[in-house]
TIMARKOL-998189 format. One record per residue (C-alpha): residue in three letters; x, y, z. Coordinates in steps of 0.001 Angstrom, whole numbers. Layout:
BEGIN
- ALA,X,Y,Z
...
This chain:
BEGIN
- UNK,243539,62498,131438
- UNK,241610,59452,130146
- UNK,238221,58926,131061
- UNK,236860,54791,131260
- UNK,233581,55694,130712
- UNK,233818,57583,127783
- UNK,236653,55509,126307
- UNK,234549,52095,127288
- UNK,231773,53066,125270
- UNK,233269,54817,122139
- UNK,234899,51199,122706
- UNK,231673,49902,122779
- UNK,229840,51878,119500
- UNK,233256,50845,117396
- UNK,232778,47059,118396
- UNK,228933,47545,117330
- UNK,230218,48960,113916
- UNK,232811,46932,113527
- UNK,231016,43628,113810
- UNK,227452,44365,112766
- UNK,226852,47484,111355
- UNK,229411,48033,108403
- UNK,229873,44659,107776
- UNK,226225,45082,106463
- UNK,226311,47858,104859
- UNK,225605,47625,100883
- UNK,224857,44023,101544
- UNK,221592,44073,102664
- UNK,218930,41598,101091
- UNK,215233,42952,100918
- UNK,214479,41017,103539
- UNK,216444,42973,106165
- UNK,215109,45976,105737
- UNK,211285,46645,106836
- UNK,208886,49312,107629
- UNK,208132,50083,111453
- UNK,206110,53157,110691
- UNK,204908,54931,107655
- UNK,207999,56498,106053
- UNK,210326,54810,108671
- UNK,212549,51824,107546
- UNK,214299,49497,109883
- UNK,217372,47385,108850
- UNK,218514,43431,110485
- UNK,221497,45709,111053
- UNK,219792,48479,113468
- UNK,218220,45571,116201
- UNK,221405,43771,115996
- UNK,223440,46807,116442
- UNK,220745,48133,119578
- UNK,220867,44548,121312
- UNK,224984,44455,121080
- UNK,225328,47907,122300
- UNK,222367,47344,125223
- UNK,224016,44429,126349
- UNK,227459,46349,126599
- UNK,226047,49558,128501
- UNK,224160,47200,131162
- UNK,227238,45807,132140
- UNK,229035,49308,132257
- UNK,226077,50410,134718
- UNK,224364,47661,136784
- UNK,220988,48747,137127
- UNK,220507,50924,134727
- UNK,217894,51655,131986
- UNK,218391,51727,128280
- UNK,216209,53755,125722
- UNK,216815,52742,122487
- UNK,215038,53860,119205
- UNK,214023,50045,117799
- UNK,212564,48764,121496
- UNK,211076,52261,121784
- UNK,209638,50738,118573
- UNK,207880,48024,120139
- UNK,207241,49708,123461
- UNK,206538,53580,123348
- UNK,206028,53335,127529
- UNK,210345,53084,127644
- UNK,210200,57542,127006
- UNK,209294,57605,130723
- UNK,212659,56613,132148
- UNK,213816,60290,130518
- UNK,212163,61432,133383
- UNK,213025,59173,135659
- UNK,215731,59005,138174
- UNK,219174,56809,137988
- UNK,220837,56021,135278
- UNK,219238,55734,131658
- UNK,220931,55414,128440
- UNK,219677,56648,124884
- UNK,220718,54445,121933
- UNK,220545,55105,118312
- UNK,222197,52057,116898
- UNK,221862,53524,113227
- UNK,221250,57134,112962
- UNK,220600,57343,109688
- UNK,218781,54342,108834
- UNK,217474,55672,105356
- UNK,220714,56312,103929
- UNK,222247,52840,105241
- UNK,219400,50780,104067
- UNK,219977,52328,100527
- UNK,223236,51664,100823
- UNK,224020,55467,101431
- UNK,226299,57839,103493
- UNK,225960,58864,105720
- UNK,225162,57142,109244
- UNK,226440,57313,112690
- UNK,225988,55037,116135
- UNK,224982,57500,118959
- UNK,224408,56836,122604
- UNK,224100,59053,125675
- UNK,223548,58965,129307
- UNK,221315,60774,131852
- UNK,221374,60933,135444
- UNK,218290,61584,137256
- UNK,216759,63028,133813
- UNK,219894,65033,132704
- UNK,222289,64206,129985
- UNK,225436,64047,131941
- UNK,228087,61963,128911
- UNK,226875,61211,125388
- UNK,229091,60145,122261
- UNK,228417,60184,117950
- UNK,230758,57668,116156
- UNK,230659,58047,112379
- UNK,231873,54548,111361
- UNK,232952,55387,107361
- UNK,235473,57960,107996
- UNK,235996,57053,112044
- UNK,235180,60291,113433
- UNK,234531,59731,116759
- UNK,232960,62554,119551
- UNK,232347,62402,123031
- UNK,231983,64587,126107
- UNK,230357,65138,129242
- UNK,228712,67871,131202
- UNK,230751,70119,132125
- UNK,233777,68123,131217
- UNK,233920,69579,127591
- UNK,233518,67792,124172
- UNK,236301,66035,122571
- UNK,236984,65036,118285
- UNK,238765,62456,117363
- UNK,240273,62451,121015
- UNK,241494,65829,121262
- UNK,239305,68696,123040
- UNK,237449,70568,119950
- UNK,235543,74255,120842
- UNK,232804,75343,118149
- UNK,232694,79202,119790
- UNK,235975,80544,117402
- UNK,236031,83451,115908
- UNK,232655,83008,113343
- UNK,231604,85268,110018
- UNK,228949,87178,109932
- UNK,225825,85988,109103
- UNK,226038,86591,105350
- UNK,228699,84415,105481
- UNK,227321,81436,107806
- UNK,226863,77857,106575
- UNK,224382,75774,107998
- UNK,221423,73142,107559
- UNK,217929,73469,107582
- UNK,215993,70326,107140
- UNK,212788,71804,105746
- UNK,211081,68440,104597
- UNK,209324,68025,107808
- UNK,209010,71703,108664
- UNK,205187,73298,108346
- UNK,204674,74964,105275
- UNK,204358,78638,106577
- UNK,207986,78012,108681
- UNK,209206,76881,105619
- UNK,208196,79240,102967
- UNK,209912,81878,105903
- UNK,213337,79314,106618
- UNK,213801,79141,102557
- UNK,213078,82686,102217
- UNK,215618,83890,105211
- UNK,218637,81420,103555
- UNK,218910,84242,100854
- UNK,220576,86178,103968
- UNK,222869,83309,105125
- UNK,225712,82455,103074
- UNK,224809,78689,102192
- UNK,221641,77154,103421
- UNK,221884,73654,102724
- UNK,218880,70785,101875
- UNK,220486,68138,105330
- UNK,222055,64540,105043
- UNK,219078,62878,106620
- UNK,221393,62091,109273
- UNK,221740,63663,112546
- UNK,224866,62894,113600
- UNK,226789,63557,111475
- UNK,225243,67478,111412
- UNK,226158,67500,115036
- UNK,229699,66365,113743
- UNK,229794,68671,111075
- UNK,229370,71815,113568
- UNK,231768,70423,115730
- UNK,234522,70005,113316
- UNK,233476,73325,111654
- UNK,232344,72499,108371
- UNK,229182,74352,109294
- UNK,227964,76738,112006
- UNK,224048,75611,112354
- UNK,221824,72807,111896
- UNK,217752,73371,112319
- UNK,215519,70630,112986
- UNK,211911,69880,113275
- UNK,211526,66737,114467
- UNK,213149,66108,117776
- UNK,213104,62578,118794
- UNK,215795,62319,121927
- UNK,218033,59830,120597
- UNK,218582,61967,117079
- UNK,219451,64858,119587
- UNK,220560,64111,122958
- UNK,223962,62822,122100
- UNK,224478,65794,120180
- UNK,223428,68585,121454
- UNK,225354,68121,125086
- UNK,228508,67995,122846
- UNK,227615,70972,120705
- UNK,226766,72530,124008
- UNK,230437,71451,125941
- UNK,232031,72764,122593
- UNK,230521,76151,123123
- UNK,227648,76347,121160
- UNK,223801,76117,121878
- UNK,220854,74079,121501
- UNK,217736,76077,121683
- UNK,214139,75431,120786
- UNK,212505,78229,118663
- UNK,211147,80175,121358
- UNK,214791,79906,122952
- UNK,214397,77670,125722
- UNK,217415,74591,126013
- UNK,216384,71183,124765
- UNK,216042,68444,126484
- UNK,214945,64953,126032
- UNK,212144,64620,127753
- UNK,210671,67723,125736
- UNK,207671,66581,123147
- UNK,207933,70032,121217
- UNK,209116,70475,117974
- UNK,211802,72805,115965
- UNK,215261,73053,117205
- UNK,218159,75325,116158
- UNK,221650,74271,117114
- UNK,224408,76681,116617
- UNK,228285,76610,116972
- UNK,227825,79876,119120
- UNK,225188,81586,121208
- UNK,226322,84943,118392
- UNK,225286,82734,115728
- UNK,222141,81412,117383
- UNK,220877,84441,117028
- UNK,221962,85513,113748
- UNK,220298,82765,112054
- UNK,217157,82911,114193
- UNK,217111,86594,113175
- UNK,217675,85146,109098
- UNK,215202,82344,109123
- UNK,212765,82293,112072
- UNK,212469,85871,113438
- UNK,209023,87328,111550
C-alpha cells in the first residue's frame, strides 16, 4: 500500500537532485565551494539544495520545524527543536559534501522526521545510481520501493564486512578498531559519506558501519531504516542512538548477532 508521505518526499529529495544538486556536480567554479568550519567545505549546491527541500517539507507539514545542516550552520540554537515537541524535520541536502565538491562519489540527500523528539519516517536518496530508501517506525524500511530486511542469515564474524571510519576516532580506540579488523573478514577505510554506508548495509554489501562523529542529520535518517530493516544502532556502551544525543562513537549493524560480534572484534578490551 502506498504511503503519501513517504512517496511526497522521496518526490521531494529527487526534485532537489534533479534540479540543483547533480546538475552541479563536476561543474562547480571555486567560488561555490567555501569553508564553514575548519575542515568543513560547503558547496552553492548544498544551500540551494537545503532551501528547495525546506520549502517543500513546510508545505507537507504546516507548522512544522526544519533542522537542516547549512542553517544549523548559521544558527547552532535550531538542535533544540530535537527535543522539542511537534513536528521537526532533519535535512542533509548533501551528505557528502567533500566528495561532491571534488567532484567525487559518492553523496546522498537525506531527510527525516520526528514527532515529539522521536524519529517516526526518514528517507536516503543516492542520486548517481537512484537508490532510493525510506521507512518509518514501525512501518518497516523499504529499497528501491520494495520492503528490504538486513537480519538474513549473516557469516560469522571472520567473515563480516564492514566500515570503520577511524580518521576521527581517538588514537587509543583506533590503534584497538585497526587491531580487532584482523578478526573481521574486511575492515574497510569509509566513503566519507554516510548515506550511502547506511545504504550499503541495507542492500547487503556490508554488515556494519562504525562512526565517531554523530551529528543527527549524518545519522538519523539512517539508522531508523537500518533499525526497521532489522538491524541496530547502538552507541559503544550499547545504548540506542538518538538525535538529540551529544556523545560520540556509534556502531550500526545489519543484526543485533552481528552487533555484537564486531563490538567483541574491535571495541570489547
Amino acid at each position: 500500500m502506498a504511503d503519501p508521505l513517504l512517496d511526497d518526499v522521496a518526490a521531494l529529495l529527487r526534485e532537489a537532485a534533479a534540479d540543483v544538486v547533480v546538475p552541479m556536480f563536476r561543474r562547480l567554479d571555486p567560488s561555490d565551494i567555501s569553508e564553514k568550519a575548519p575542515g568543513e567545505v560547503v558547496t552553492v549546491a548544498d544551500r540551494e539544495a537545503e532551501k528547495l527541500i525546506s520549502e517543500g517539507l513546510r508545505r507537507l507539514r504546516p507548522g512544522s520545524v526544519v533542522v537542516g545542516e547549512e542553517a544549523v550552520a548559521e544558527d547552532p540554537d535550531l538542535l533544540r527543536h530535537l527535543r522539542g515537541s511537534g513536528d521537526v524535520w532533519l535535512v542533509d541536502p548533501v551528505d557528502g559534501t567533500s566528495n561532491f565538491a571534488a567532484g567525487k562519489r559518492p553523496f546522498a540527500l537525506m531527510a527525516a522526521l520526528l514527532t515529539d523528539g522521536v524519529p517516526v519516517a526518514s528517507w536516503v536518496y543516492d542520486p548517481l545510481d537512484g537508490t532510493m530508501a525510506a521507512g518509518r517506525l514501525d512501518g518497516g524500511t523499504t529499497l528501491a520501493g520494495a520492503p528490504v530486511r538486513t537480519d538474513r542469515p549473516m557469516p560469522a564474524a571472520g567473515a563480516l564486512r564492514g566500515t570503520a571510519m577511524t580518521k576521527f576516532l581517538p588514537g587509543d580506540v583506533r590503534r584497538d578498531v585497526e587491531a580487532g579488523g584482523r578478526r573481521i573478514g574486511e575492515l574497510l577505510p569509509g566513503q566519507h559519506c554516510a548515506g550511502r554506508e547506511y545504504l550499503d548495509v541495507l542492500t547487503g554489501a556490508q554488515q556494519f558501519v562504525l562512526f565517531w562523529r554523530t551529528l543527527p542529520w549524518d545519522h538519523t535518517p539512517g539508522t531508523l531504516l537500518v533499525r526497521e530493516a532489522g538491524g541496530v544502532a547502538r552507541r559503544f556502551d550499547g545504548t540506542d542512538y538518538h538525535p538529540a544525543d551529544e556523545g560520540r562513537g556509534l556502531l550500526v549493524a545489519a543484526s543485533p548477532e552481528i552487533w555484537d560480534d564486531v563490538y567483541a572484534a574491535l571495541l570489547a578490551r
